[in-house]
C-alpha positions as CSV (number, residue, x, y, z in Angstrom):
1,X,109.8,95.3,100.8
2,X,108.5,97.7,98.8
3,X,105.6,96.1,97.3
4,X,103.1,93.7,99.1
5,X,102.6,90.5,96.9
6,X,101.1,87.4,96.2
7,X,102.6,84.2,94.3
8,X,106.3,86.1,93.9
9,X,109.5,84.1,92.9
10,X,112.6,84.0,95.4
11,X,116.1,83.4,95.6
12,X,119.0,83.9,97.5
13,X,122.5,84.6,95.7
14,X,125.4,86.3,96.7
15,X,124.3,87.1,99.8
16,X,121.2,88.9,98.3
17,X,117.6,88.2,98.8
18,X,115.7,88.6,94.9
19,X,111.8,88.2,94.9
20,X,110.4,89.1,91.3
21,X,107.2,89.3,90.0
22,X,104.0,87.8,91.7
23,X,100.7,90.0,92.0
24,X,98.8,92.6,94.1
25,X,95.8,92.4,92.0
26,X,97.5,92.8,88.7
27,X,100.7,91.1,87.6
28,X,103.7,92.5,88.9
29,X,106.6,93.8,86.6
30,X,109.2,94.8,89.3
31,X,111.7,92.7,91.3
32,X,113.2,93.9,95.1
33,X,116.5,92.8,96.0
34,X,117.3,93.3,99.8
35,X,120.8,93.0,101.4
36,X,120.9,92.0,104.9
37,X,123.7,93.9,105.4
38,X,122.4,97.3,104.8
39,X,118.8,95.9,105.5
40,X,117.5,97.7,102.3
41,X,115.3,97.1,99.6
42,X,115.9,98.4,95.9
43,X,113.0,98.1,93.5
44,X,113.7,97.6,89.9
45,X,111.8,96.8,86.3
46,X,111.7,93.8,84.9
47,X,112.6,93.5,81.3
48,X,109.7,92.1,80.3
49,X,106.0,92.0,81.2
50,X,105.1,90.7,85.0
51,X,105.6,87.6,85.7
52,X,103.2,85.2,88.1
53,X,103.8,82.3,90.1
54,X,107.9,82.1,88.9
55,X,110.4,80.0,90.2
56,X,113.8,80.0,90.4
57,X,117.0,78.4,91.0
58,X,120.5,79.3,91.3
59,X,123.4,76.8,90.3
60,X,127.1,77.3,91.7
61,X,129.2,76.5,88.7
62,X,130.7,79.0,86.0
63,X,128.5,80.2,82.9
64,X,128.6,77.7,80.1
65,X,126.7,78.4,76.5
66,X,126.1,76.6,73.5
């Protein structure tokens, strides 16, 4: 990683590792993504402020809106 931090959210899609948010002091406004395959991390914004203590959770069925 990147970025050392505390209280981050995680999940696992597609093959790819996403931890967002969390702190390292201050709240964090970035998430890593690492792929095992190239054992890389890429750092991006978030598009809103940091985020603390998130969860997540990824569901396997097609997009649905009302």
């Amino acid at each position: 990683m990147n970025l050392c931090r505390f209280c981050p959210g995680v999940a696992v899609l597609d093959g790819l590792l996403y931890v967002f948010g969390g702190e390292t002091g201050s709240i964090v406004d970035t998430f890593e993504i690492y792929n095992p395959n190239t054992n890389t991390w890429t750092l991006e914004r978030l598009s809103r402020n940091g985020v603390r203590i998130y969860g997540a959770i990824v569901v396997n069925r097609p997009h649905h809106y009302h």
